[in-house]
C-alpha atoms as a printed R data frame, in Angstrom:
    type eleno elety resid chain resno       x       y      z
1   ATOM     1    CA   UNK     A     1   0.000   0.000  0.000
2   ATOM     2    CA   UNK     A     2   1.126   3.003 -0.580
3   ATOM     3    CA   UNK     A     3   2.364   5.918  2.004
4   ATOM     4    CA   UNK     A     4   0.327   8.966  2.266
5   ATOM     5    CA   UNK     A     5   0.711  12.212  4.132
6   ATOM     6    CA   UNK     A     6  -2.547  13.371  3.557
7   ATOM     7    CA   UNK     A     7  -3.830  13.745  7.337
8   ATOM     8    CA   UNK     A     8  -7.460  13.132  7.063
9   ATOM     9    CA   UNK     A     9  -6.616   9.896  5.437
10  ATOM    10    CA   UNK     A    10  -3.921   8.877  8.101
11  ATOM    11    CA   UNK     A    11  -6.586  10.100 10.637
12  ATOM    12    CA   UNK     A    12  -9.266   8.120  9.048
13  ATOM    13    CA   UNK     A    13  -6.716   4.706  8.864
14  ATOM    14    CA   UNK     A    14  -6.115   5.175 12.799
15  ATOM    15    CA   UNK     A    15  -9.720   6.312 13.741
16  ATOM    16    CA   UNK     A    16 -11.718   3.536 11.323
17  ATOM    17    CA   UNK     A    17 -15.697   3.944 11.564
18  ATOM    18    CA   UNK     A    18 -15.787   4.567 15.385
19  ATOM    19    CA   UNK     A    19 -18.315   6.678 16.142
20  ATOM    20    CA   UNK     A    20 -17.458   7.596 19.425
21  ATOM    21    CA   UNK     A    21 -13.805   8.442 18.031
22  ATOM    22    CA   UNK     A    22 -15.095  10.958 15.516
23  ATOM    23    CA   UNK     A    23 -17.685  12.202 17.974
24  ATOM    24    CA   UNK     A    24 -14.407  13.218 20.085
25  ATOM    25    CA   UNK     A    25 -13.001  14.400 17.142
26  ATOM    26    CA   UNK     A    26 -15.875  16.479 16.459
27  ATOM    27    CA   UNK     A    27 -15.758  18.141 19.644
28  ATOM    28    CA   UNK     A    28 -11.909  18.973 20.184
29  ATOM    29    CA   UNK     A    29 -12.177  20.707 16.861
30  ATOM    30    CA   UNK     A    30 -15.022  22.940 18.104
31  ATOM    31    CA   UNK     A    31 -12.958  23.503 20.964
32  ATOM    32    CA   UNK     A    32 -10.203  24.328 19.057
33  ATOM    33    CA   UNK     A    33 -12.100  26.998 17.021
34  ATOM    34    CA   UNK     A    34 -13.038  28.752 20.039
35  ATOM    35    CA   UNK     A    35 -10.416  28.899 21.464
36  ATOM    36    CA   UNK     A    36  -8.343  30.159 18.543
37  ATOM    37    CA   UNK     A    37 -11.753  32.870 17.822
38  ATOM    38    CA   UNK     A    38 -10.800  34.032 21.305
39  ATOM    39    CA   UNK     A    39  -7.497  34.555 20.600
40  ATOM    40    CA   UNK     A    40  -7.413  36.118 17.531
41  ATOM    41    CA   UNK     A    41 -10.196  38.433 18.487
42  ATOM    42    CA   UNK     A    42  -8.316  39.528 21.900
43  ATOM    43    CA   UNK     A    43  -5.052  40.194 19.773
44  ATOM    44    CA   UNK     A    44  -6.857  41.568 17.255
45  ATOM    45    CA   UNK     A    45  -8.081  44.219 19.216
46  ATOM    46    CA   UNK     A    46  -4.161  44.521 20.892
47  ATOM    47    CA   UNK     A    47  -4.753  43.320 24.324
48  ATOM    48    CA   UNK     A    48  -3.101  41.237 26.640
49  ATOM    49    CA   UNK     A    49  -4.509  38.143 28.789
50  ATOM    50    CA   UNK     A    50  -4.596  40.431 31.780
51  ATOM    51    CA   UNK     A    51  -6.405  43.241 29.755
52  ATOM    52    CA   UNK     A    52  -8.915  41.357 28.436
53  ATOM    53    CA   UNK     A    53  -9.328  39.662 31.563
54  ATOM    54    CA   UNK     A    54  -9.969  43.156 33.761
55  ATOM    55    CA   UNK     A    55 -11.994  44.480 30.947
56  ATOM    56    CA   UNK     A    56 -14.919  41.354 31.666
57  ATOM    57    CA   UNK     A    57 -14.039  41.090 35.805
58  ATOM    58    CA   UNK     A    58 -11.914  38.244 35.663
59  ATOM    59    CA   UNK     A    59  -7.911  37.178 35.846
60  ATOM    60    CA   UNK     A    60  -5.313  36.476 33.558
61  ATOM    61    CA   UNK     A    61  -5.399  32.489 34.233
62  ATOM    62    CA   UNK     A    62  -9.362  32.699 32.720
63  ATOM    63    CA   UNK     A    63  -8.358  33.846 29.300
64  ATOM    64    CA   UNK     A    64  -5.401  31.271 29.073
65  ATOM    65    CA   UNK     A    65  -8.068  28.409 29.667
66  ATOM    66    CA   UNK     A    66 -10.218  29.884 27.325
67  ATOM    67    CA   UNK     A    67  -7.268  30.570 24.486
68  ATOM    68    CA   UNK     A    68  -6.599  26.350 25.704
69  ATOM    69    CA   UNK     A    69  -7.554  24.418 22.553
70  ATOM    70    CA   UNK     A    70  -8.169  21.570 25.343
71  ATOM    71    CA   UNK     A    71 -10.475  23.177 27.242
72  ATOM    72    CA   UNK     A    72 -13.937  22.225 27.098
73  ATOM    73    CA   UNK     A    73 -15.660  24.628 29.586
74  ATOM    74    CA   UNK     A    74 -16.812  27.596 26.945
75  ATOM    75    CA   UNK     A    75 -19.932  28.921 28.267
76  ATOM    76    CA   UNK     A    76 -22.505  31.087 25.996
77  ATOM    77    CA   UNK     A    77 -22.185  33.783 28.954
78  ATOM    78    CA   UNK     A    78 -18.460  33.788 28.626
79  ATOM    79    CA   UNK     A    79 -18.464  34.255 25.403
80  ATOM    80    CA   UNK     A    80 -20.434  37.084 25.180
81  ATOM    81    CA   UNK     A    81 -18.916  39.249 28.014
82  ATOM    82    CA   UNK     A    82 -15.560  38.681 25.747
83  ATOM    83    CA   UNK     A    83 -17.448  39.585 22.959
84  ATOM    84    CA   UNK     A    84 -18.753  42.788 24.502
85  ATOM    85    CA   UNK     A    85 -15.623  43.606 26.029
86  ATOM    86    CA   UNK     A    86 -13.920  43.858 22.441
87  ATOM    87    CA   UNK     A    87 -17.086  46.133 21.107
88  ATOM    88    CA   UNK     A    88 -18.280  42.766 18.947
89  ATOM    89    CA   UNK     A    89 -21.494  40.491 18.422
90  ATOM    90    CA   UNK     A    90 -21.425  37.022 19.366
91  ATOM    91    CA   UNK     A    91 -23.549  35.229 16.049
92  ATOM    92    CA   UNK     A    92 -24.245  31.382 17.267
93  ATOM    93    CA   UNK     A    93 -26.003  29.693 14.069
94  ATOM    94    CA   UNK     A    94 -27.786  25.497 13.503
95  ATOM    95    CA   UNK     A    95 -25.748  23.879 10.861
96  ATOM    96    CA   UNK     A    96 -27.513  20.865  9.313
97  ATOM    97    CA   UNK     A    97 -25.395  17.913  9.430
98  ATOM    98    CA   UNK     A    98 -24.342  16.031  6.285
99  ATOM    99    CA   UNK     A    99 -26.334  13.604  4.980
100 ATOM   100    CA   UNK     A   100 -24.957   9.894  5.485
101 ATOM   101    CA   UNK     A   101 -25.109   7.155  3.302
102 ATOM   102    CA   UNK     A   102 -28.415   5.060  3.240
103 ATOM   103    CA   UNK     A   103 -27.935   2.265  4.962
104 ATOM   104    CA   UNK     A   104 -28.238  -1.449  3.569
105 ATOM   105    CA   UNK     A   105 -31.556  -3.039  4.186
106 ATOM   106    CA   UNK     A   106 -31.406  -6.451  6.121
107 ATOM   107    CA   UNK     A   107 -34.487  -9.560  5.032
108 ATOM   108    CA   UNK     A   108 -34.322 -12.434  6.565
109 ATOM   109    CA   UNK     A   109 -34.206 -15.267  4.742
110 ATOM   110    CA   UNK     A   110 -37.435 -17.636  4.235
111 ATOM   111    CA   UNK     A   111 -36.232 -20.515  6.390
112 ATOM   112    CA   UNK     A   112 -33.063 -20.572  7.757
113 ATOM   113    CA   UNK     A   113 -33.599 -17.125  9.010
114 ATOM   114    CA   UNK     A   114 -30.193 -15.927  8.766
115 ATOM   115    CA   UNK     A   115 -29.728 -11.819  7.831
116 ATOM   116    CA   UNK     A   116 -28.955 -11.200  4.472
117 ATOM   117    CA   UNK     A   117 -27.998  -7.994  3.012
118 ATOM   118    CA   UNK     A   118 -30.638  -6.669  0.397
């Protein structure tokens, strides 16, 4: 077989069709995006931890969590003091998910009842 350094196919090789794996996947990557949003919203606007931190009432050690792309504690509220702070508007928005492929239909076979694909 050939080598590939494509990541989504390496990721896809380790992860195989484990739900619960890409359901973790799923949510480090949002976690990762907010974190990152938080960051490159604070520096946009030229502060520092500690600024943006006295600016919504909290410390320093707050907005390092929250710039964490392995923390999982984001709260709406949170958000949108940050978001005020830095004269913005929070926009939350329902994606729908992709469609999956149909699954196979199952009949059962007339007497040895064994499951057959269709």
């Amino acid at each position: 077989m050939a080598r590939t350094k494509d990541a989504l196919k390496i990721l896809k090789g380790v992860t195989g069709n484990s739900e619960s794996i890409k359901a973790g996947i799923a949510q480090a990557k949002i976690n990762f995006e907010v974190a990152q949003m938080i960051y490159d919203a604070r520096t946009k606007a030229g502060l520092s931890q500690s600024e943006l931190a006295t600016l919504i009432g909290s410390k320093q050690p707050v907005i390092a969590r929250l710039e964490d792309a392995d923390y999982e504690g984001h709260s709406l509220t949170m958000l949108q003091r940050i978001a005020a702070a830095l004269e913005q508007r929070l926009e939350l928005r329902f994606v729908p998910q992709r469609k999956r492929p149909a699954r196979r239909s199952v009949v059962l076979a007339s007497s040895k009842r064994k499951l057959q694909p269709a």
